[in-house]
C-alpha positions, 0 to 999 in steps of 0.5 A, a space after each residue: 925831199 930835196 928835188 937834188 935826190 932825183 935824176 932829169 929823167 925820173 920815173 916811177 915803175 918800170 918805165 910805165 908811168 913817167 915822173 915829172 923829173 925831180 919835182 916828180 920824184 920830191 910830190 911823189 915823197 912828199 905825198 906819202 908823208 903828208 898822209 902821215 906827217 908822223 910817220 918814219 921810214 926805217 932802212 931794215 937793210 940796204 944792198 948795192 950792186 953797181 948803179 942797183 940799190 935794194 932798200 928794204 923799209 918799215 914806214 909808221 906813222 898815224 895815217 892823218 891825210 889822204 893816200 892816193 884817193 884813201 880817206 885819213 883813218 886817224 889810227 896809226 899803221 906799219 907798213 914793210 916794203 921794199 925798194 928797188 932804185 936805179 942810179 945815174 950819176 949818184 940820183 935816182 933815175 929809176 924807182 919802184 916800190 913793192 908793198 902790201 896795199 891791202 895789208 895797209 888798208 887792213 890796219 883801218 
C-alpha cells in the first residue's frame, strides 16, 4: 500500500504497540497480503464520525504465505472484521483491527 495513507506518527493498537511511521503501516499491509496474494478485502460497511472511521471487511483469498509465525496451508479462507482508524489530516494516525484469530485458523 502507498506509504502516502499513513500519518509520521502511526501506530498500531491502542497505542500499545507503535508502527514505524508510514513504512510501519505500508509492512504492516503488505504482510497480510503476502500471506494471500489472491485475497481481496471487501468494505461491508464504512462509517465517519468526525476524524473516526469504522470499516467493517470480509478478506478471502488462498492463505499461500506465512501470517505472523503461521505456516501457509494452501486452502482458501474468509475472514470478517472490522476496523477502527483515527484520522489526522486525511491519513491513518491510529488503527486497530478486530478479528476472529481462531476462526481464521479453523478454516486450516
Amino acid at each position: 500500500m502507498a506509504l502516502e495513507n499513513w500519518a509520521r506518527n502511526w501506530s498500531c493498537g491502542k497505542g500499545a504497540r507503535p508502527g514505524d511511521g508510514p513504512k510501519g503501516g505500508s509492512a504492516f499491509a503488505e504482510m497480510y497480503f503476502a500471506a494471500g496474494p489472491d485475497a481481496v478485502c471487501e468494505v461491508v460497511t464504512q462509517v465517519q464520525a468526525g476524524d473516526t472511521l469504522a470499516i467493517e471487511w470480509t478478506w478471502s483469498g488462498t492463505h499461500t504465505g506465512d501470517i505472523e509465525g503461521w505456516p501457509a496451508t494452501g486452502k482458501h479462507f474468509t475472514l470478517e472484521g472490522c476496523n477502527i482508524i483515527k484520522l489526522d489530516g486525511g491519513k491513518i494516525r491510529e488503527e486497530r483491527s478486530y478479528w476472529d484469530w481462531d476462526s481464521l485458523r479453523a478454516q486450516a
